[in-house]
PDB file of N, CA, C and O in Angstrom:
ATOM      1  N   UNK A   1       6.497 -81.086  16.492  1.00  0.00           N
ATOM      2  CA  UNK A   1       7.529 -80.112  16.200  1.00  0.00           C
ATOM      3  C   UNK A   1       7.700 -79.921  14.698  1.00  0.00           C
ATOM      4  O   UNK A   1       7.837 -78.775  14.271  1.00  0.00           O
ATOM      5  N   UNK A   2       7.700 -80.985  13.848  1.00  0.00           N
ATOM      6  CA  UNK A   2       8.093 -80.693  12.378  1.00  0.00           C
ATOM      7  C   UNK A   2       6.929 -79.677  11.798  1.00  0.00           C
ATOM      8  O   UNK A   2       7.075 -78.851  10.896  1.00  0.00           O
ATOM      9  N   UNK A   3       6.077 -79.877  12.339  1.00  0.00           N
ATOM     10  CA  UNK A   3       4.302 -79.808  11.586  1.00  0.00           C
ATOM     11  C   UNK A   3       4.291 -78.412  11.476  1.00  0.00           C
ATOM     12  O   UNK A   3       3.524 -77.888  10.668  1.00  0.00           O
ATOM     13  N   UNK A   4       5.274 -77.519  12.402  1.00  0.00           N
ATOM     14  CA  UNK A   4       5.203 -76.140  12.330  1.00  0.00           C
ATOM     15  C   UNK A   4       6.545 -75.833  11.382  1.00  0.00           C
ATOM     16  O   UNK A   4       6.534 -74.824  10.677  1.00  0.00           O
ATOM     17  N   UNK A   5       7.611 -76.657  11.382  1.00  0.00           N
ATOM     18  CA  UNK A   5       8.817 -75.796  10.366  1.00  0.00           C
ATOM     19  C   UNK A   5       8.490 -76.220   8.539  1.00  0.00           C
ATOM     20  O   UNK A   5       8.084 -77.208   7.925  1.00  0.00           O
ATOM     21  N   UNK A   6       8.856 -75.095   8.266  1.00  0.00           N
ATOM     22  CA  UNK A   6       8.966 -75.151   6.709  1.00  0.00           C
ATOM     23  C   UNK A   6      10.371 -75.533   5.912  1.00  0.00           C
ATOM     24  O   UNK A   6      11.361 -74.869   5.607  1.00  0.00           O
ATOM     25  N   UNK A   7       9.865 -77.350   5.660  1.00  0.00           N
ATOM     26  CA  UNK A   7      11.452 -77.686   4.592  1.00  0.00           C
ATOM     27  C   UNK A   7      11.241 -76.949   3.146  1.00  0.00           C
ATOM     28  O   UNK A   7      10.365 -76.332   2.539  1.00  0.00           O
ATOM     29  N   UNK A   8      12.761 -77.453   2.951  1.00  0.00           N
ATOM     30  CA  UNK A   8      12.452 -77.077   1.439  1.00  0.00           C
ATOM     31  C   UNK A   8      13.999 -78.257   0.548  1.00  0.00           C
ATOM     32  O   UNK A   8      14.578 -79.048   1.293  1.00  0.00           O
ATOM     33  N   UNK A   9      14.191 -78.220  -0.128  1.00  0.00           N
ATOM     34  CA  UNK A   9      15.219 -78.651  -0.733  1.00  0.00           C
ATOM     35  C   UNK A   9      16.245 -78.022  -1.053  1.00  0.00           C
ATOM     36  O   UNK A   9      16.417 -76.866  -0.668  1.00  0.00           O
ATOM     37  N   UNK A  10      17.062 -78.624  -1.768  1.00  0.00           N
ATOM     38  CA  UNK A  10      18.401 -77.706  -2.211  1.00  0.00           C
ATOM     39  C   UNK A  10      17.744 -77.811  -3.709  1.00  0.00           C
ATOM     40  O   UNK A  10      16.938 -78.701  -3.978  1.00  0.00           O
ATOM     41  N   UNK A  11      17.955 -77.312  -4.192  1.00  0.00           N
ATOM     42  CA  UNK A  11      17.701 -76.432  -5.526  1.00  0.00           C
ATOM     43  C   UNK A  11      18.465 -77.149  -7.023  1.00  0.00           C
ATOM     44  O   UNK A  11      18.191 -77.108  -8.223  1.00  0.00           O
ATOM     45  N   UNK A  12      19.495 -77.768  -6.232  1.00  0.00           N
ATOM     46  CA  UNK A  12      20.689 -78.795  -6.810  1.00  0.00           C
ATOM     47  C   UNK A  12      20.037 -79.957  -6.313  1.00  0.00           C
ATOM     48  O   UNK A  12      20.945 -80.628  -5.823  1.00  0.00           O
ATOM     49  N   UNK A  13      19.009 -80.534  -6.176  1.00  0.00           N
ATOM     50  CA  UNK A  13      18.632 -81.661  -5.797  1.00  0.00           C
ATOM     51  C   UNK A  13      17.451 -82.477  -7.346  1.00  0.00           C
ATOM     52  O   UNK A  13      17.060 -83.623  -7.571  1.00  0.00           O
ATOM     53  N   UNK A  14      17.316 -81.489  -7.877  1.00  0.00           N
ATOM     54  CA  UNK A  14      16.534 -81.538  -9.284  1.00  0.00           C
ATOM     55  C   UNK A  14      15.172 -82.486  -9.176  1.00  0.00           C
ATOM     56  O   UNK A  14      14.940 -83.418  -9.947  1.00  0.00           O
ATOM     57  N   UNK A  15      14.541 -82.186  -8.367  1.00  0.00           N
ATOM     58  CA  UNK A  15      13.250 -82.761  -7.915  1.00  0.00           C
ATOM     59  C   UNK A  15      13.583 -84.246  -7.600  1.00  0.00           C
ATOM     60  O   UNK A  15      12.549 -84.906  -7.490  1.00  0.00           O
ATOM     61  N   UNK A  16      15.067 -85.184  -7.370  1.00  0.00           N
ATOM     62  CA  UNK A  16      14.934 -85.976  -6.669  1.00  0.00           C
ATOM     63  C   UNK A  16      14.395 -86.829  -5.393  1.00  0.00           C
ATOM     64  O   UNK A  16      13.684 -86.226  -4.589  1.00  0.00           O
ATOM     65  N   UNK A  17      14.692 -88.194  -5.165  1.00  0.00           N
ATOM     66  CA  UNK A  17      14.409 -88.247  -3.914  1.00  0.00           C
ATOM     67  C   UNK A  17      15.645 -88.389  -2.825  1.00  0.00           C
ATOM     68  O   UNK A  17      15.479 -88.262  -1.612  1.00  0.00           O
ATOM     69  N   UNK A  18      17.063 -88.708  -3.534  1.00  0.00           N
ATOM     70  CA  UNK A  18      17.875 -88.740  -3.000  1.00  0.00           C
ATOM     71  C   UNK A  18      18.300 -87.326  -2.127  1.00  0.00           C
ATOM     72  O   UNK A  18      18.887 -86.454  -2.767  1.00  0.00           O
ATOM     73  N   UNK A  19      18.145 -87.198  -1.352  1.00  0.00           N
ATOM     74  CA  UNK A  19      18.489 -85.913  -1.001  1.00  0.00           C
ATOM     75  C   UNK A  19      18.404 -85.152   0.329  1.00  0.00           C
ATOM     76  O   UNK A  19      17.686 -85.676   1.180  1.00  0.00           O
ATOM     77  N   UNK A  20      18.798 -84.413   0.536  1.00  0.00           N
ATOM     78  CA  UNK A  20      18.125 -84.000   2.232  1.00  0.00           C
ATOM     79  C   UNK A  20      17.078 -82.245   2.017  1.00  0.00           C
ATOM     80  O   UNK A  20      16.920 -81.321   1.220  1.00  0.00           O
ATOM     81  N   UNK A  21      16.792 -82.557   2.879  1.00  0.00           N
ATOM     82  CA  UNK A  21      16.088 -81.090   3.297  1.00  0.00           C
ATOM     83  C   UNK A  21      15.948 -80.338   4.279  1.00  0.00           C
ATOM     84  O   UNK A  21      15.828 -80.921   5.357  1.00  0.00           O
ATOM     85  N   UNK A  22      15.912 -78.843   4.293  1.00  0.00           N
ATOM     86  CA  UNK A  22      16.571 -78.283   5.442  1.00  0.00           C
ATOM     87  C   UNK A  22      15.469 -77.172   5.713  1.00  0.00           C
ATOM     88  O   UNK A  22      14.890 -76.653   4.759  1.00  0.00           O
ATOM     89  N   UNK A  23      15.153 -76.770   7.171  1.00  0.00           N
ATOM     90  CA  UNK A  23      14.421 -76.201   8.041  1.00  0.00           C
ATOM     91  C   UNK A  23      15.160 -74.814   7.948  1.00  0.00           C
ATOM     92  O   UNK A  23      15.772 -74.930   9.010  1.00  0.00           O
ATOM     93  N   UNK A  24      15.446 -73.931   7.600  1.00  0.00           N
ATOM     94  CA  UNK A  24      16.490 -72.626   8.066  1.00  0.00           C
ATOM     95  C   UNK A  24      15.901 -71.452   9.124  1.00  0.00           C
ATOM     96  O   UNK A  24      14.811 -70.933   8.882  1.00  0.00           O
ATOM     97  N   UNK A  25      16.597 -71.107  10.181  1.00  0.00           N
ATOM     98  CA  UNK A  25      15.720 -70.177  11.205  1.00  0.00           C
ATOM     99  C   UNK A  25      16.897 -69.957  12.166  1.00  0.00           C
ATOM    100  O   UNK A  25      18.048 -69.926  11.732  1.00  0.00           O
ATOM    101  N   UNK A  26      16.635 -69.815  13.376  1.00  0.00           N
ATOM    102  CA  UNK A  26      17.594 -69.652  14.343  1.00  0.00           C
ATOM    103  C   UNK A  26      18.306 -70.699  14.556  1.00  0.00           C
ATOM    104  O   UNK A  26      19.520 -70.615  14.742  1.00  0.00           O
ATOM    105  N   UNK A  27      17.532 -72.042  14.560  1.00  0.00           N
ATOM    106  CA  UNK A  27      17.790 -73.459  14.663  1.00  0.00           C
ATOM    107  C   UNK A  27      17.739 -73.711  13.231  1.00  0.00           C
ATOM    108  O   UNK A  27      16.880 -73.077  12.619  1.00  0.00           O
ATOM    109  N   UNK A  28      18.573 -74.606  12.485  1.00  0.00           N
ATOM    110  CA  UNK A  28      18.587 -75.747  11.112  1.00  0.00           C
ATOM    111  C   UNK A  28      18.214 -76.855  11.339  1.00  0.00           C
ATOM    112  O   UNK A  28      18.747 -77.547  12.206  1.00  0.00           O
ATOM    113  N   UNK A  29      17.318 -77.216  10.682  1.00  0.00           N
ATOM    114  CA  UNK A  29      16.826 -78.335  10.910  1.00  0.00           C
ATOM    115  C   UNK A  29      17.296 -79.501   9.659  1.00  0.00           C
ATOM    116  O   UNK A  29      17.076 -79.089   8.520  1.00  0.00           O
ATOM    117  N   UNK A  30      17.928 -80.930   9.761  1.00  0.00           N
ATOM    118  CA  UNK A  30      17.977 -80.922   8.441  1.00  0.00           C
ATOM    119  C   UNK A  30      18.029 -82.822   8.559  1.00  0.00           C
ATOM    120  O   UNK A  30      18.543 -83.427   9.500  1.00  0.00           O
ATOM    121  N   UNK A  31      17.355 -83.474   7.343  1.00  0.00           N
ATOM    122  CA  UNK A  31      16.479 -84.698   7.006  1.00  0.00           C
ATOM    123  C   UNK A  31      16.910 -84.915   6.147  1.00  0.00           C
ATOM    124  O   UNK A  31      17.277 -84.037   5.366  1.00  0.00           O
ATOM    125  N   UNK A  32      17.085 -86.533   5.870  1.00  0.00           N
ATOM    126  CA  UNK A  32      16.766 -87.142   5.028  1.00  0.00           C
ATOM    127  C   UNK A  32      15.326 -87.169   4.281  1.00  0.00           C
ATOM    128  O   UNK A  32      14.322 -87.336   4.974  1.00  0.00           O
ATOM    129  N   UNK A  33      15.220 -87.021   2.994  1.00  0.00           N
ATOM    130  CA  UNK A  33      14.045 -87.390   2.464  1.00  0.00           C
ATOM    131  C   UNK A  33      13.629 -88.217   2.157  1.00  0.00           C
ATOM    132  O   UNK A  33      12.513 -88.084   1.654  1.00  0.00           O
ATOM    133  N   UNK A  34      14.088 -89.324   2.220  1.00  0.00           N
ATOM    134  CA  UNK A  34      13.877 -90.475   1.692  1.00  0.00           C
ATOM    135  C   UNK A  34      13.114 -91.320   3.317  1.00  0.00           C
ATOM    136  O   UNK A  34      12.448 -92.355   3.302  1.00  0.00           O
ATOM    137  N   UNK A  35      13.501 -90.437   4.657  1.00  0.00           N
ATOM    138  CA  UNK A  35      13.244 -91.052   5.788  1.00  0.00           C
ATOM    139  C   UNK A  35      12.729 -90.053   6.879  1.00  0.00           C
ATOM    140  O   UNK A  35      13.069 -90.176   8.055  1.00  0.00           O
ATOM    141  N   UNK A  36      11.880 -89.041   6.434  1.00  0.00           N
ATOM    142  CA  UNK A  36      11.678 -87.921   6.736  1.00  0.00           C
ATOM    143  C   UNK A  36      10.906 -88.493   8.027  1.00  0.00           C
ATOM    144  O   UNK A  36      10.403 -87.458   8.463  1.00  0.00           O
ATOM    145  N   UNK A  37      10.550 -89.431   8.817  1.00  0.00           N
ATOM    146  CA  UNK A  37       9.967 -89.791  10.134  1.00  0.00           C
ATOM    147  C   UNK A  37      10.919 -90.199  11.127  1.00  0.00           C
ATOM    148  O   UNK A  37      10.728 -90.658  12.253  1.00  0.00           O
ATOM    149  N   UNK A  38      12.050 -89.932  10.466  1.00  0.00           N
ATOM    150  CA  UNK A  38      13.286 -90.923  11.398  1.00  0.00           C
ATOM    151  C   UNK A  38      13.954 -89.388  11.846  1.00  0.00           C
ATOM    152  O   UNK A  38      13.451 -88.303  11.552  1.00  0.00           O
ATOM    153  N   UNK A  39      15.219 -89.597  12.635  1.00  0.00           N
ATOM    154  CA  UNK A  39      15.807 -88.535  12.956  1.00  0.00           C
ATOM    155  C   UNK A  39      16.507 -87.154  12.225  1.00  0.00           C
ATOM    156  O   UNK A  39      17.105 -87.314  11.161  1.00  0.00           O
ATOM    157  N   UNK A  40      16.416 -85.904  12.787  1.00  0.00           N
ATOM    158  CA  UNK A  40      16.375 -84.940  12.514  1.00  0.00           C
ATOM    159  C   UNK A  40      18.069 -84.491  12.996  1.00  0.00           C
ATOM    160  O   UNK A  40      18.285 -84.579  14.205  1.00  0.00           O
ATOM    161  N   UNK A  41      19.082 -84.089  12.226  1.00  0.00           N
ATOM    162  CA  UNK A  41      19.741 -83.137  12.889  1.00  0.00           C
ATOM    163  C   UNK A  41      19.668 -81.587  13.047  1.00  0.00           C
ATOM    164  O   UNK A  41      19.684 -80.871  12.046  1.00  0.00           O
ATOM    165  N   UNK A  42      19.590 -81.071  14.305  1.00  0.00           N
ATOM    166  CA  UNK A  42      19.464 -79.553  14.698  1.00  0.00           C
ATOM    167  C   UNK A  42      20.383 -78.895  14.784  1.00  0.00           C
ATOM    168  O   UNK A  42      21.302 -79.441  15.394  1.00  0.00           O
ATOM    169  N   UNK A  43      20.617 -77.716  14.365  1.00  0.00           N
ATOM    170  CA  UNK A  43      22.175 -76.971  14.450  1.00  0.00           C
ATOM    171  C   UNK A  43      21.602 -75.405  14.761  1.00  0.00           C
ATOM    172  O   UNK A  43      20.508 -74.968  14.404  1.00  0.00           O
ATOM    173  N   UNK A  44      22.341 -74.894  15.301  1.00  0.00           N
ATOM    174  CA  UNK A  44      22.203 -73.551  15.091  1.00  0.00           C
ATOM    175  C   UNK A  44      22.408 -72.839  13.797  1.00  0.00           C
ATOM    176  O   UNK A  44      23.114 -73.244  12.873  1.00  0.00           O
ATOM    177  N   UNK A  45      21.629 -71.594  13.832  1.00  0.00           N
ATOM    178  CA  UNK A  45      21.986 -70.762  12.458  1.00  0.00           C
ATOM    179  C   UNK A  45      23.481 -70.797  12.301  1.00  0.00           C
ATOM    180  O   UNK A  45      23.920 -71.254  11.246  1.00  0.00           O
ATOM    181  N   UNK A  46      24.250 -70.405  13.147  1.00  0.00           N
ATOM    182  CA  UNK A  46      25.400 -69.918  12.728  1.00  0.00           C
ATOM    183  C   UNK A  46      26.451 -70.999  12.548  1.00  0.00           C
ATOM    184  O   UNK A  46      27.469 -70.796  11.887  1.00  0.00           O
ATOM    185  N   UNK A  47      26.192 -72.128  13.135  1.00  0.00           N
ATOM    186  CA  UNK A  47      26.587 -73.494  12.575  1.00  0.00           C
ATOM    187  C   UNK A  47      26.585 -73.629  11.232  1.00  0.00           C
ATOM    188  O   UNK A  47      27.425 -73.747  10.340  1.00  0.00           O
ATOM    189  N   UNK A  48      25.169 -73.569  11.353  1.00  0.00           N
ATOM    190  CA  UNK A  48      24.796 -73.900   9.814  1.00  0.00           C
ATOM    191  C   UNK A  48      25.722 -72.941   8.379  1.00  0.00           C
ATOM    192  O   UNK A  48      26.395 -73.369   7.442  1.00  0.00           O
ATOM    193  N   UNK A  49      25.397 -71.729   8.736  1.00  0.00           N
ATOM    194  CA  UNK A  49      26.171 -70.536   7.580  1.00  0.00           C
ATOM    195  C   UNK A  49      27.547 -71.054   7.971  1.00  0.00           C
ATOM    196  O   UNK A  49      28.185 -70.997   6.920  1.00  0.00           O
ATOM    197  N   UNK A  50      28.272 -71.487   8.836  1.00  0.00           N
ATOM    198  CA  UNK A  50      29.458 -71.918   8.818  1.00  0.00           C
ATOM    199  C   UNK A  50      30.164 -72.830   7.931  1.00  0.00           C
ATOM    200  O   UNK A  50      31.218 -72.741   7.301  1.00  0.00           O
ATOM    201  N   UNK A  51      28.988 -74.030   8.111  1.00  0.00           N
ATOM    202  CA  UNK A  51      29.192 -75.201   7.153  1.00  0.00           C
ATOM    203  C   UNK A  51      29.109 -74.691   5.808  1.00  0.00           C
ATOM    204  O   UNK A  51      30.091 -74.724   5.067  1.00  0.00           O
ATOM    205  N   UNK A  52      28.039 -74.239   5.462  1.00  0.00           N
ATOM    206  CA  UNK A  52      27.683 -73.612   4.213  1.00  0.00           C
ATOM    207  C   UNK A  52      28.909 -72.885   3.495  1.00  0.00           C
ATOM    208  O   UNK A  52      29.355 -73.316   2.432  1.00  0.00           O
ATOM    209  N   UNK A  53      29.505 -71.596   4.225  1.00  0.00           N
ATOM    210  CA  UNK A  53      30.539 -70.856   3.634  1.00  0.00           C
ATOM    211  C   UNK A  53      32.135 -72.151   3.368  1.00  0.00           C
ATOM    212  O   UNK A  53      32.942 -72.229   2.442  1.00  0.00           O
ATOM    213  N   UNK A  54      31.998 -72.917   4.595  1.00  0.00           N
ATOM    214  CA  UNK A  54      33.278 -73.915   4.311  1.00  0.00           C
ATOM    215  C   UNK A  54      33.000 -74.743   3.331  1.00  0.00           C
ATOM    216  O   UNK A  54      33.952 -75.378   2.877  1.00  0.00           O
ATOM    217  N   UNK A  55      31.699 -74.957   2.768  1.00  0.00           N
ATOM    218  CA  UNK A  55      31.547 -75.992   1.562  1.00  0.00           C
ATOM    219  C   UNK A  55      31.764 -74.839   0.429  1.00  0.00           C
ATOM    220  O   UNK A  55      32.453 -75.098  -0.557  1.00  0.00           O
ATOM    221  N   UNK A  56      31.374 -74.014   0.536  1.00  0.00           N
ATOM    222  CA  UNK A  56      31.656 -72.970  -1.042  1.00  0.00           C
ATOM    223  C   UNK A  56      32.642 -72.396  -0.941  1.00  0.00           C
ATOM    224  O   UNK A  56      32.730 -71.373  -1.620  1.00  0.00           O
ATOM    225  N   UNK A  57      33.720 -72.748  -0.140  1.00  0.00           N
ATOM    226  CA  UNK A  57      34.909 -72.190  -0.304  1.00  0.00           C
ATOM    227  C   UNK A  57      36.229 -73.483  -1.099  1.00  0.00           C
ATOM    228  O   UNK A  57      37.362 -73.513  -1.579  1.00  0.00           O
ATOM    229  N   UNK A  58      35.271 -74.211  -0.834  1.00  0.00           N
ATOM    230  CA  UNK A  58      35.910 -75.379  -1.727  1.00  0.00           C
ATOM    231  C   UNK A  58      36.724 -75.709  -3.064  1.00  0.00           C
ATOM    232  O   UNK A  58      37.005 -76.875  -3.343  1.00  0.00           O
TER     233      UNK A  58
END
């Protein structure tokens, strides 16, 4: 399953390793990087833009 989605980082992560990375599509996919073989949480898109808008409304 991973082998087909495309991560990427947050942009605010400054080429660390601390950090997570996220799958974006209908489904969010989103990892630790530091443990990228271990578990995955899945969310829906609109989950996801949810979280997103409630963190930048901060």
């Amino acid at each position: 399953m991973t082998s087909e989605i495309t991560w990427h980082k947050s942009s605010y992560s400054n080429g660390g390793t601390n950090c997570v990375e996220v799958a974006e599509g209908p489904t969010t996919h989103i990892r630790d990087t530091q443990h990228r073989a271990q578990a995955q949480l899945s969310v829906s898109g609109s989950e996801w833009n949810a979280l997103l808008t409630a963190l930048c409304s901060r």
